[in-house]
C-alpha positions as CSV (number, residue, x, y, z in Angstrom):
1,X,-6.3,28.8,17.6
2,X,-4.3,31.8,19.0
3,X,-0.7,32.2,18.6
4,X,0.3,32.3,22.3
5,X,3.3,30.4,23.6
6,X,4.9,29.7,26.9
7,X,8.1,27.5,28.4
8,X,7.1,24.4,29.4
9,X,9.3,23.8,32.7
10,X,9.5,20.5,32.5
11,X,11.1,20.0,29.1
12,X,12.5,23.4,28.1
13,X,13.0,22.2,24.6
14,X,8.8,22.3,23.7
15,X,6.5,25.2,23.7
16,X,2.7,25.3,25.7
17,X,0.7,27.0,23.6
18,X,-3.2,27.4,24.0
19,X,-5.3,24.7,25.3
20,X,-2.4,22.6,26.6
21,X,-0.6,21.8,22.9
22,X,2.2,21.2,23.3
23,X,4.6,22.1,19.8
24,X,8.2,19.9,19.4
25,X,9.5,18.1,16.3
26,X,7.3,19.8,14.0
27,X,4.0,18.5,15.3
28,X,1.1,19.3,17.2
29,X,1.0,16.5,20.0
30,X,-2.6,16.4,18.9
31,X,-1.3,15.1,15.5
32,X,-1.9,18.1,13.3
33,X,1.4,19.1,11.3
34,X,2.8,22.6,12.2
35,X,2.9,23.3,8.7
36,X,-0.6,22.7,8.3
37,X,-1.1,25.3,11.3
38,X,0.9,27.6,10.4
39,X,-0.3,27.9,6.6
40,X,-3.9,28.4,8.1
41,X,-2.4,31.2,10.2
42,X,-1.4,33.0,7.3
43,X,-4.5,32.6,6.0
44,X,-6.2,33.9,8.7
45,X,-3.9,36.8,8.9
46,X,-4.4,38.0,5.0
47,X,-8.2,37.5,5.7
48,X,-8.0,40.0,8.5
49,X,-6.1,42.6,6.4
50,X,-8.7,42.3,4.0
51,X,-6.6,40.8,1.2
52,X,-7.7,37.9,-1.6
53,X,-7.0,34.6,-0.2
54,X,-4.1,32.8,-2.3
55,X,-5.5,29.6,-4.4
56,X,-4.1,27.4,-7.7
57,X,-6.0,28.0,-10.7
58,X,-8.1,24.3,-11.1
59,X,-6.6,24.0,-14.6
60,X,-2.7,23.5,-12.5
61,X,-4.2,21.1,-10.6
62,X,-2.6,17.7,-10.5
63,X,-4.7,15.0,-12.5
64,X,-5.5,11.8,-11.1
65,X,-2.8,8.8,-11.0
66,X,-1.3,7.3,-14.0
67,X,-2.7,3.8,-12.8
68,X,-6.4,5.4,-12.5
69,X,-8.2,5.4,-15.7
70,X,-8.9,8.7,-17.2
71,X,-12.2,7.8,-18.0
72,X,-13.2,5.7,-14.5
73,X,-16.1,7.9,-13.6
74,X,-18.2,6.3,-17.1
75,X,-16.6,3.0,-16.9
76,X,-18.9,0.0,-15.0
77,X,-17.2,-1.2,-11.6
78,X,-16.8,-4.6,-12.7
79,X,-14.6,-2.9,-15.8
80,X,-12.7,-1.0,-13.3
81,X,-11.7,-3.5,-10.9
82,X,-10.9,-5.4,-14.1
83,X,-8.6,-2.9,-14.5
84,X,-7.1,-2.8,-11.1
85,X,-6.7,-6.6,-11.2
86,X,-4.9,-6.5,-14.4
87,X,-2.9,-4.1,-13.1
88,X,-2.1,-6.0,-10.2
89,X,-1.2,-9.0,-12.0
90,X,1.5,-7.6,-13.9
91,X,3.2,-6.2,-10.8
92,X,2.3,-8.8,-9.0
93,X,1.6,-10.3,-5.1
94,X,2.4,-8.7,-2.2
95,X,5.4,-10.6,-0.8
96,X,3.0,-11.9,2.4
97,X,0.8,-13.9,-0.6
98,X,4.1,-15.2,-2.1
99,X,5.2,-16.3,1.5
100,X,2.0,-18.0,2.3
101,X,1.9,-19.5,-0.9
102,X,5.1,-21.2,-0.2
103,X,4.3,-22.0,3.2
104,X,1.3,-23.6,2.2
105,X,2.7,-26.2,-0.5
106,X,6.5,-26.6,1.4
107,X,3.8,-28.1,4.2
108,X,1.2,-30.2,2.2
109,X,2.8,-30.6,-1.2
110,X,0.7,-31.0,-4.6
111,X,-2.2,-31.5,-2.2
112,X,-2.3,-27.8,-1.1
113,X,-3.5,-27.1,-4.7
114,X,-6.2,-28.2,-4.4
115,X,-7.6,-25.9,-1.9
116,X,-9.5,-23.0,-2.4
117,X,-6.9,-20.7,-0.6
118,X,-3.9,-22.0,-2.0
119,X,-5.6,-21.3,-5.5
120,X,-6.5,-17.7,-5.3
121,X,-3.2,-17.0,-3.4
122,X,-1.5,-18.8,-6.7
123,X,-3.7,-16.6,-9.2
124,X,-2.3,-13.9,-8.1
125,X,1.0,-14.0,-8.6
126,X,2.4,-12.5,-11.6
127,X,4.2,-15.0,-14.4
128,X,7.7,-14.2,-12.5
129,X,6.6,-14.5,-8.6
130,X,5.2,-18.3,-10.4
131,X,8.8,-19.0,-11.5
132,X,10.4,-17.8,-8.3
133,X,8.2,-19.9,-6.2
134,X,8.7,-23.2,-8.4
135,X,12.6,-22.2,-8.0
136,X,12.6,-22.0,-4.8
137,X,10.4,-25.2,-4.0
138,X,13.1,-27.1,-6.2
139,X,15.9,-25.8,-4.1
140,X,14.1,-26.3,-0.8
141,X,17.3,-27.9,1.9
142,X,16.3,-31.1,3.8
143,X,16.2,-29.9,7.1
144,X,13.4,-27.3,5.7
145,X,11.1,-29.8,3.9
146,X,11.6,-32.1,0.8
147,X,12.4,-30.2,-2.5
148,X,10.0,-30.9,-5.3
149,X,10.6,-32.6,-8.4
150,X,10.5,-30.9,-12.0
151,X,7.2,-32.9,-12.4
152,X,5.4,-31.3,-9.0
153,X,6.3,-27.9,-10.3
154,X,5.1,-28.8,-13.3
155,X,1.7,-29.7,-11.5
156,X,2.3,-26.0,-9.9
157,X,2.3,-24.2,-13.4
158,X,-0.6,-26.0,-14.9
159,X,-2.6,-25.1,-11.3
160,X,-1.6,-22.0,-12.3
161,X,-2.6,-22.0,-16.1
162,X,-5.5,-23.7,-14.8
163,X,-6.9,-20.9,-12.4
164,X,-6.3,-18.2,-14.6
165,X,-9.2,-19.1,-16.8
């Protein structure tokens, strides 16, 4: 891409460059970041003055995640999304699954347990999204639905218990 750039008449404040790209707010309107563009300019220019293209030494580079397993590449899948599960279950549901999850048993009660949905969506909630949710079914106003009894959040926790086996 050459470096040629014209007023655009129409909105003073961007720059036409070459094949109609138009350059404001630090983007390309074809999505590519300016940065991006211009780093590969420089490049371009150091590789036509002949000089050694700049690079980080492999051993700075930045390992993989702390929540990736150093060792994933010889661990089975199964083991891995073990892992990822685990690790999901002590951070917990996104809010959407706790939502739902409510939704679900403010509408049909004790009876939404039972379903296969309801189930999965309660096994994975983490131990403190479970004691939110009975909180908040035991608080439930009137106009909202019926608030459960201690004993139907009781049923809750032991679904709960129950499906994590």
């Amino acid at each position: 891409m050459r470096a040629s750039a014209t007023i655009n008449n129409r909105n003073p404040g961007a720059r036409r460059g070459v094949a109609g790209v138009t350059k404001s707010l630090g983007h390309y309107n074809n999505g590519i970041p300016i940065e991006l563009i211009e780093v590969c300019r420089d490049a371009d220019r150091r590789k036509a003055r002949g000089e050694q293209p700049r690079f980080i030494e492999a051993s700075l580079w930045r390992g993989p995640p702390d929540h990736i397993p150093r060792n994933w590449n010889e661990i089975s899948l199964e083991a891995l999304i073990a892992h990822f599960d685990g690790a999901r279950r002590r951070s917990g549901a996104p809010r959407a699954t706790v939502e739902a999850l409510m939704f679900g048993v403010r509408e049909r009660g004790t009876k939404a347990l039972e379903e296969l949905g309801t189930r999965r969506r309660l096994s994975e909630l983490s131990d403190q999204q479970v004691i939110e949710v009975g909180n908040r079914l035991e608080r439930l106003k009137p106009e909202i639905a019926r608030a459960w009894s201690s004993a139907e959040v009781e049923i809750l926790f032991e679904a709960r218990i129950a499906n994590a086996r």
